[in-house]
C-alpha positions as CSV (number, residue, x, y, z in Angstrom):
1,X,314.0,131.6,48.1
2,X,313.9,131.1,51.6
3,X,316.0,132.4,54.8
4,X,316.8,130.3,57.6
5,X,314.1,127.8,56.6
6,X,311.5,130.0,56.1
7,X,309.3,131.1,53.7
8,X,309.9,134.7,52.3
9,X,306.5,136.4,51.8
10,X,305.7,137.4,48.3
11,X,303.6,140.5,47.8
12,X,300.3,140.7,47.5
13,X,298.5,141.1,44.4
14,X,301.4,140.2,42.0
15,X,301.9,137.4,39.6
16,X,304.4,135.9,41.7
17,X,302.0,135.7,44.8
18,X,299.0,133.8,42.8
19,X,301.5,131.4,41.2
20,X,303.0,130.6,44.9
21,X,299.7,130.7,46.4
22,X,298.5,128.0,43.8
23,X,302.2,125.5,43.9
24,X,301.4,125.5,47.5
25,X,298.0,124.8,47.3
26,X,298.4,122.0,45.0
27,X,301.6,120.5,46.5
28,X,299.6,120.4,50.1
29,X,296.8,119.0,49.3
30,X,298.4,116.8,47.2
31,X,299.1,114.4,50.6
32,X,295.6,116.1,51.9
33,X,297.9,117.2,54.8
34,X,296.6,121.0,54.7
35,X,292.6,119.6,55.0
36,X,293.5,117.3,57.7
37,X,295.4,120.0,60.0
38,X,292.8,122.8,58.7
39,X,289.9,120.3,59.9
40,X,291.7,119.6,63.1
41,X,292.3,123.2,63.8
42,X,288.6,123.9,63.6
43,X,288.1,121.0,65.9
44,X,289.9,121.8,68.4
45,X,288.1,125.1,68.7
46,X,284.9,123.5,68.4
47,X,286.0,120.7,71.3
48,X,288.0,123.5,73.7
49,X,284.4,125.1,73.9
50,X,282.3,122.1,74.1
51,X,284.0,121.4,77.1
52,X,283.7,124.4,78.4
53,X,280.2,124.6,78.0
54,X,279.9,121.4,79.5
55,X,281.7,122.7,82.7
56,X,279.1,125.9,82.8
57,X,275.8,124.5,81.4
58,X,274.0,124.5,78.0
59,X,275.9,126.9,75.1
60,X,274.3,129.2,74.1
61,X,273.4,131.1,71.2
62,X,276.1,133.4,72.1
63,X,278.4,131.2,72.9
64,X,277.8,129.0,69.5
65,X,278.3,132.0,67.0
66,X,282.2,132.7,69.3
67,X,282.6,128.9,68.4
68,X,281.6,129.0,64.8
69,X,283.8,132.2,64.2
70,X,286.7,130.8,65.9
71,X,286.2,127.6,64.0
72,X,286.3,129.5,60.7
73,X,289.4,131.7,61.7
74,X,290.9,128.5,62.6
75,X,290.5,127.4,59.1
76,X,290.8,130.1,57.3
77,X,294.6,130.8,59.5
78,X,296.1,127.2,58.6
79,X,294.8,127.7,55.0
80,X,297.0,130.9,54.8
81,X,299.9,129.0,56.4
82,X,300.1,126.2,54.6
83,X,299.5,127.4,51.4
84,X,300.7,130.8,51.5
85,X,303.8,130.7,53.8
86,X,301.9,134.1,55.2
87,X,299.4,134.9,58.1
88,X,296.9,136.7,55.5
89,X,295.0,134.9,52.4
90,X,292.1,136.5,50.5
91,X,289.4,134.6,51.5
92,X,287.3,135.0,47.9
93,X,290.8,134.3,45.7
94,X,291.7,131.2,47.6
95,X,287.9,129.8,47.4
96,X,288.0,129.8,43.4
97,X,291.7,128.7,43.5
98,X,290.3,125.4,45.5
99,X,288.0,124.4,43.5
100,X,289.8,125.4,40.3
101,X,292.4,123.0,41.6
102,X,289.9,120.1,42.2
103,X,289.1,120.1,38.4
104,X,292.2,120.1,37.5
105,X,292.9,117.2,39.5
106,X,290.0,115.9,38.0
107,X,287.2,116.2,40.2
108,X,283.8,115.6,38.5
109,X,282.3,119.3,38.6
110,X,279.8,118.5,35.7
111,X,279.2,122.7,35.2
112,X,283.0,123.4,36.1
113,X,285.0,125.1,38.9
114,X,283.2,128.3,39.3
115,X,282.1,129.8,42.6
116,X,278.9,132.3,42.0
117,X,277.8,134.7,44.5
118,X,274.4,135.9,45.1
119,X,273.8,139.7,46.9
120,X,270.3,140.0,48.5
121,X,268.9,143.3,47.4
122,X,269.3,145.8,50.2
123,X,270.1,149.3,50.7
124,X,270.8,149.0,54.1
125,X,273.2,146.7,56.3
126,X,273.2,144.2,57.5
127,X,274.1,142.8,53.8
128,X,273.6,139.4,53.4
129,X,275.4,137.4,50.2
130,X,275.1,133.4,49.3
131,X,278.1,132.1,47.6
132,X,277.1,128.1,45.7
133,X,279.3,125.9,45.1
134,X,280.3,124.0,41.7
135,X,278.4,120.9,43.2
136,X,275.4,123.2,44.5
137,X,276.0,123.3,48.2
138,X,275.0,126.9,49.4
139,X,276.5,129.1,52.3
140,X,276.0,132.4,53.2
141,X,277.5,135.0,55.4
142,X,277.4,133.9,59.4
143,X,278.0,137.8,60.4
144,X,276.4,140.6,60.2
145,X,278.0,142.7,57.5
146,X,278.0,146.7,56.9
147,X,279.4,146.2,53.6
148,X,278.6,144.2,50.3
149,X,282.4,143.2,50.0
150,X,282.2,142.1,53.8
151,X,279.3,140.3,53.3
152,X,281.4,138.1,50.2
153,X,284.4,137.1,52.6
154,X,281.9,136.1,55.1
155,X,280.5,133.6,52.5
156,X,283.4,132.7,51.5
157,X,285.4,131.9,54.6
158,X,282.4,129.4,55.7
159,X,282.4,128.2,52.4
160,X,286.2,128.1,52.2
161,X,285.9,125.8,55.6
162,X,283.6,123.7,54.7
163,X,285.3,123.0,51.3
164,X,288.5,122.3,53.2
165,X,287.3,120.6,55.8
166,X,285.4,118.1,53.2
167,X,288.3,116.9,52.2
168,X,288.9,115.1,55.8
169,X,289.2,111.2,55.5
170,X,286.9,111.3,58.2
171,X,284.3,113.0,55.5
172,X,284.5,110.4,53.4
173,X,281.6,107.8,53.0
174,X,283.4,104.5,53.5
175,X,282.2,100.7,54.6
176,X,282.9,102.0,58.2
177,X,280.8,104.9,57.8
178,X,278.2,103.5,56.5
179,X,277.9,100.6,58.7
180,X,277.8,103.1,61.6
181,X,275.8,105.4,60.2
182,X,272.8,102.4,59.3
183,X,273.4,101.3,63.4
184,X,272.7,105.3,64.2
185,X,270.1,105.0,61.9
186,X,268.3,101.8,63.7
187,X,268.7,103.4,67.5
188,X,267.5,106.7,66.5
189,X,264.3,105.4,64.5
190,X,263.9,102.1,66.8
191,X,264.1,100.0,63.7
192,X,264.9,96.3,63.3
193,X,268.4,94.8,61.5
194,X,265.4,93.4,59.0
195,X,265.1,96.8,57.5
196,X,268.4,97.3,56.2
197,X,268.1,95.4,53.5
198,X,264.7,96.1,52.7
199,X,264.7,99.4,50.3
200,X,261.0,99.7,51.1
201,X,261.6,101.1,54.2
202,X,262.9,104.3,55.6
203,X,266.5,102.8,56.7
204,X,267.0,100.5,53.6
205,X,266.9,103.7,51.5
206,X,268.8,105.2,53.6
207,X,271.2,102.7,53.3
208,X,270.7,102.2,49.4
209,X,271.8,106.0,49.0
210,X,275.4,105.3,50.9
211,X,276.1,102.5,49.2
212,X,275.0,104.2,45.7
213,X,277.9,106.9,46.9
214,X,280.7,104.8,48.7
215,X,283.5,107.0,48.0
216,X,282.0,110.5,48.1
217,X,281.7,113.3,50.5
218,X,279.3,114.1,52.8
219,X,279.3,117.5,51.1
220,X,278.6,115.5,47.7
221,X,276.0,113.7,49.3
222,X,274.1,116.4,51.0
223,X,273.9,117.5,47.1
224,X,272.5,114.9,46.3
225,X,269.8,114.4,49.7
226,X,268.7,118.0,49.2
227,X,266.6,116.7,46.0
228,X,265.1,113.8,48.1
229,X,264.1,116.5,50.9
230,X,262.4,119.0,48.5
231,X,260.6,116.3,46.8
232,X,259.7,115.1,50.3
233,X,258.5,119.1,51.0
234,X,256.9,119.5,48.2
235,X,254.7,116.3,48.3
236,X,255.9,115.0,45.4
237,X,257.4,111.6,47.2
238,X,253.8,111.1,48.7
239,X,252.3,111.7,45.2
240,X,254.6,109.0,44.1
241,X,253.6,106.2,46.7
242,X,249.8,106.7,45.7
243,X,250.8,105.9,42.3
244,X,252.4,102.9,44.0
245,X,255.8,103.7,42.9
246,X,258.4,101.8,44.7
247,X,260.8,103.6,46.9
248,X,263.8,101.9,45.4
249,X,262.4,102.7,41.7
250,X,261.8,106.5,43.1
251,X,265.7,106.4,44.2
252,X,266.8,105.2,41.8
253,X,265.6,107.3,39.1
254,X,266.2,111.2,40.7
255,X,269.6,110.2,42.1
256,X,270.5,110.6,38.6
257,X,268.3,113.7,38.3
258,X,270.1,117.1,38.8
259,X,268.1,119.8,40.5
260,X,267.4,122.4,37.6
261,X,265.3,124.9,36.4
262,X,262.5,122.2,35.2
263,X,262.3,120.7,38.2
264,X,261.8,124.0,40.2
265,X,259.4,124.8,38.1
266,X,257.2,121.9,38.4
267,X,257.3,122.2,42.0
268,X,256.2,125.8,42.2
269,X,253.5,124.7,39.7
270,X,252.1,122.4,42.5
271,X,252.5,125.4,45.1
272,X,250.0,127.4,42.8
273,X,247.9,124.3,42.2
274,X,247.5,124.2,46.2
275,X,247.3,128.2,46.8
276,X,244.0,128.0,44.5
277,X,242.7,125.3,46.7
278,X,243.5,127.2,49.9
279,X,244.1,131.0,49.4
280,X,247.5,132.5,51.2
281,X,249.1,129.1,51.7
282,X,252.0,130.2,49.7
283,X,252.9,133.4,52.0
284,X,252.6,131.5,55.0
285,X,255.5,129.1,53.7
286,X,257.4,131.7,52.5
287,X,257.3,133.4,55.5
288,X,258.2,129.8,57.2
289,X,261.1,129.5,54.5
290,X,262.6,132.8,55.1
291,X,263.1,132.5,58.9
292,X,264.8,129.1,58.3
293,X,267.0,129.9,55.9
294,X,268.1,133.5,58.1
295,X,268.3,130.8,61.2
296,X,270.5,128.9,59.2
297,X,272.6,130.9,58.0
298,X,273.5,132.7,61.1
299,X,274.1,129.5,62.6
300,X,276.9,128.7,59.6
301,X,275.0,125.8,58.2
302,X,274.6,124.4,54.9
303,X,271.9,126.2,53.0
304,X,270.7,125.1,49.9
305,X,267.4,123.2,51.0
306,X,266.2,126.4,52.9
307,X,267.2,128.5,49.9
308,X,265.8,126.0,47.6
309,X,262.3,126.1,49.3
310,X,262.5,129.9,49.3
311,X,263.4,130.9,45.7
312,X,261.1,127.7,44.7
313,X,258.0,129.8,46.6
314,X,258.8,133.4,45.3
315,X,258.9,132.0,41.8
316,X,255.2,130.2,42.6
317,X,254.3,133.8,43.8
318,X,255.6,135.7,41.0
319,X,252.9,133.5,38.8
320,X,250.2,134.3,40.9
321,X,250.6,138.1,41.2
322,X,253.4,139.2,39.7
323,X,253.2,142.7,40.0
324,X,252.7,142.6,44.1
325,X,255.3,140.0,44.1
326,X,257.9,142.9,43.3
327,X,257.1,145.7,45.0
């Protein structure tokens, strides 16, 4: 019940908490009211500074991890009051709960609504933990952690923004976007309005892939780029060309091609094809891998191309000498 028009905070823990924690959730994202003033509180963080740092000169990196923390807390703090009537919410808990709530509202999470979390084996802090989402976009923790279980609500809270925030009309890919994003497209690579609609160039497949996912995220569709960019790493788009493969036919047949186990194998294959042609190449791009993916994290950004590239080396690696490989 509530007093004076307030919500009455249920305790923690109990059955009555998760089942108000849950109404809430579904009843305010219902009208997406709780992802557009979660977004906007992140926003306004993220704008306050920027204008600062205009005022006093280039941000740095500083600077940028007060922002991203803020922007988080920001998130994280209107999540808890509009869903929870209370200033606290278990970061991990409310993560699942989101996405449970997206299938049931029928979302199209083709392996279901769970959340998995990935330790990376230390003894020592700072621990570091990757938390993937249902669609496959990776986050990890943006802090430096002295505990395992910190290291989880770090993931989670980044992923718990960026999962809130993505469901911001303004993430959506529409005609408007689109047509904006094509023109941004055509300034930045000084192309010509004739390339849009050719697919054989770089902006008309650009454009083919928003059009092939008018109505999606930008989270969904970084999913769904991340296959494109590790083919593109690997070599295997170039391979494709010299077999004179059409760009749109290449499109067209992995954008219905999930990123699995086969496909990472295949790719480390090619890594161990190229490490017999020229001995150590594999270290060296693991060692390239591993610094993007800590840059990236630290900086709050989405992972799973970096992490992709990494696991993808360690497994082509692990062929070649296994035994060193784990020590």
């Amino acid at each position: 019940m509530a007093t004076g028009g307030k919500p009455v905070p249920v305790p923690r823990g109990s059955r009555a908490s998760r089942e108000h924690g849950q109404s809430s959730l579904h009843s305010q994202l219902g009208g997406r009211s709780m992802a557009t003033l979660a977004a906007d509180a992140a926003a306004s963080v993220a704008q306050s500074h920027a204008q600062r740092s205009q005022m006093h000169g280039q941000m740095n990196e500083a600077r940028a991890k007060t922002v991203l923390k803020e922007a988080v807390d920001a998130v994280v703090n209107s999540f808890a009051k509009h869903t929870h009537g209370y200033g606290r919410v278990n970061v991990v808990e409310a993560l699942q709960e989101f996405w449970q709530m997206k299938l049931e509202r029928g979302a199209d999470l083709k392996n279901g609504a769970l959340v998995v979390y990935e330790s990376q084996p230390t003894t020592t802090p700072p621990y570091v933990c990757f938390v993937s989402l249902p669609g496959g976009s990776c986050f990890g923790s943006f802090q430096n952690c002295a505990t395992k279980a910190e290291a989880r609500r770090s993931a989670a809270k980044i992923a718990l923004m960026n999962s809130v925030f993505n469901e911001h009309p303004s993430r959506k890919i529409t005609d408007e976007f689109l047509d904006k994003a094509v023109g941004d497209a055509i300034s930045s690579f000084q192309g010509s309005s004739a390339d849009v609609d050719d697919p054989s160039t770089g902006i008309g497949a650009f454009k083919f892939m928003l059009e092939a996912n008018k109505g999606r995220s930008m989270l969904e569709f970084q999913e769904l780029m991340t296959v494109f960019q590790l083919l593109h790493w690997n070599g295997s788009l170039k391979a494709m060309r010299e077999r004179n493969c059409s760009r749109q036919e290449v499109l067209a047949h992995y954008s219905h091609r999930a990123l699995d186990d086969d496909m990472r194998s295949q790719m480390a294959l090619d890594w161990i094809a190229r490490e017999q042609e020229t001995s150590g190449i594999i270290s060296q791009e693991l060692a390239v891998a591993e610094q993007e993916l800590e840059s990236a994290r630290l900086a709050g950004r989405e992972l799973r191309f970096y992490k992709e590239k990494r696991d993808i080396l360690v497994l082509a690696l692990s062929q070649i000498s296994p035994v060193e490989s784990l020590a």
